[in-house]
Wavefront OBJ file of the C-alpha trace (Angstrom):
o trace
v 0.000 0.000 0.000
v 1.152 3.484 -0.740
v 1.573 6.547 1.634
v -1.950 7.014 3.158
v -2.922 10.729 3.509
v -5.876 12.789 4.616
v -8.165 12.788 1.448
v -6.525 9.352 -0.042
v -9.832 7.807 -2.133
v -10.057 4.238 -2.174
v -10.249 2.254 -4.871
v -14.430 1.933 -6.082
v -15.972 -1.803 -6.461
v -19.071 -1.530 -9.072
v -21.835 -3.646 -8.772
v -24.979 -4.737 -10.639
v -27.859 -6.080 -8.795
v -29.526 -8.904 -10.689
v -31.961 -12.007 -9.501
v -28.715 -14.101 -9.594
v -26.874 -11.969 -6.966
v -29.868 -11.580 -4.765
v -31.168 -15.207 -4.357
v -26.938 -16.343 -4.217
v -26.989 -13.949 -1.279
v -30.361 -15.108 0.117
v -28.781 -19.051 0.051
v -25.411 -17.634 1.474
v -27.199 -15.425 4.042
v -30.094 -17.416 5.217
v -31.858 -14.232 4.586
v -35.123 -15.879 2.501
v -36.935 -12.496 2.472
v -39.507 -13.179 -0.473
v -38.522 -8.731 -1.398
v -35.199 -9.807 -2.549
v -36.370 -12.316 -5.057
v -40.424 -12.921 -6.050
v -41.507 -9.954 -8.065
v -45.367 -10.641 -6.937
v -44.355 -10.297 -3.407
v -41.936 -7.272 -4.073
v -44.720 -5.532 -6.485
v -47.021 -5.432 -3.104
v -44.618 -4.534 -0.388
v -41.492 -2.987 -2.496
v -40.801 0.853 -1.978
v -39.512 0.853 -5.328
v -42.265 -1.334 -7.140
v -40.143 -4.069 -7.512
v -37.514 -6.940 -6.224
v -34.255 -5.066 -4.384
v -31.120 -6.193 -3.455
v -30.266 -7.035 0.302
v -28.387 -4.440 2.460
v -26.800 -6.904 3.708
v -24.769 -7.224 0.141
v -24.314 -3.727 0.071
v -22.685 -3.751 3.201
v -20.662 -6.478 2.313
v -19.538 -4.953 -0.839
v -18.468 -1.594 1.451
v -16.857 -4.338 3.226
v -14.846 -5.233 0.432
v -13.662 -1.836 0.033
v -11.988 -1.275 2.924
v -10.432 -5.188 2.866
v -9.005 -4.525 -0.586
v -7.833 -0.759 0.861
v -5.614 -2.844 3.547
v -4.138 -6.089 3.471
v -7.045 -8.373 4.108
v -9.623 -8.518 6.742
v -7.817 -8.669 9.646
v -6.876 -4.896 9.476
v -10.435 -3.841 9.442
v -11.194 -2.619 12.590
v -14.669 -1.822 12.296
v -17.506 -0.655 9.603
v -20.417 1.011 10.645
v -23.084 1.614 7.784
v -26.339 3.130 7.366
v -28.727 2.287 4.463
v -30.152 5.234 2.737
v -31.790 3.941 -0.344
v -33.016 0.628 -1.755
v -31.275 -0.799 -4.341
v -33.601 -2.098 -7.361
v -32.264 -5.031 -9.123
v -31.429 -4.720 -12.872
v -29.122 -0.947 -11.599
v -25.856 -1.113 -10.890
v -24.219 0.548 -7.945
v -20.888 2.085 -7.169
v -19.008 1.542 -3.769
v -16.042 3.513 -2.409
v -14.514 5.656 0.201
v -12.199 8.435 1.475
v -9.817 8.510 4.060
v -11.168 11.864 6.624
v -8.694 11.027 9.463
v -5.440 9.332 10.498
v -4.478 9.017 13.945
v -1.812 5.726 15.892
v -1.986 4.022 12.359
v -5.383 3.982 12.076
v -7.329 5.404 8.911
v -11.162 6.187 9.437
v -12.765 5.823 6.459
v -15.735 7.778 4.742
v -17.882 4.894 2.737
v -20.800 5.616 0.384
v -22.547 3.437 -2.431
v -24.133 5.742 -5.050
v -26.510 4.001 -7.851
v -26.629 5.349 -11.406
v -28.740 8.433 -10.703
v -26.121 9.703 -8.198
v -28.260 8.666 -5.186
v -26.538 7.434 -2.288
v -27.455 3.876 -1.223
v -25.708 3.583 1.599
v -23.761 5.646 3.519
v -21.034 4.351 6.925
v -17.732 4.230 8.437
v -14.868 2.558 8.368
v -11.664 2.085 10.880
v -8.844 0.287 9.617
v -5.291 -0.257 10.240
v -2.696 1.330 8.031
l 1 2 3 4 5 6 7 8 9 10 11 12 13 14 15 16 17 18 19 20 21 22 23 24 25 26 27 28 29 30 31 32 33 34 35 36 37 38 39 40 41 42 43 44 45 46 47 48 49 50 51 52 53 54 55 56 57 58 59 60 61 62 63 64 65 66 67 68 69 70 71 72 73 74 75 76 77 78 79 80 81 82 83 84 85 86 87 88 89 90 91 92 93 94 95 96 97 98 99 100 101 102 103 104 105 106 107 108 109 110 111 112 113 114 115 116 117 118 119 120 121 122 123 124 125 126 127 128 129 130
């Protein structure tokens, strides 16, 4: 890893939702919420109209950020997220951060994941070691 500074952006994971990715994470998860894969169900109870993706992969995806920031797991300290949106399948969303502070070798970490209108879909916080 280079020289991490004040402002240092980490790299951005993108993402498309689709019915693959949501009912792999559903089996993975446990999580068999009928929202993230039966478009009847979703078309009654959906905010957006429609099946969405779980939070729970967002915030693993944020995850991934900061992992791939660092060298591995291990030096994540902690994430903290909030979701803001939900993410319709069939969009594709982009996940990243920004370093905001630096103090004993630890980074604290701005996250966000913005779908394609610009909309943030999650918002959080990182610490990790550096």
């Amino acid at each position: 890893m280079s020289e991490v500074t004040v402002g240092t952006q980490l790299p951005t994971i993108e993402q498309r939702a689709t019915l693959t990715t949501s009912v792999m994470y559903a089996g993975a998860s446990g999580d068999m919420n009928p929202l993230h894969y039966d478009e009847g169900f979703a078309a009654d109870v959906s905010p957006t109209g429609g099946i969405i993706a779980h939070g729970m992969f967002s915030m693993g995806l944020a995850s991934r950020v900061l992992t791939g920031f660092v060298d591995g797991p291990e030096d994540v300290l902690e994430i903290q997220v909030r979701f803001t949106r939900p993410w319709p399948l069939g969009t594709t969303s982009t996940f990243g951060g920004k370093v905001s502070a630096i103090e004993d070798g630890v980074a604290t970490v701005e996250l966000h994941g913005t779908n394609e209108s610009g909309d943030r879909i999650l918002r959080g916080k990182g610490r990790v070691r550096v």
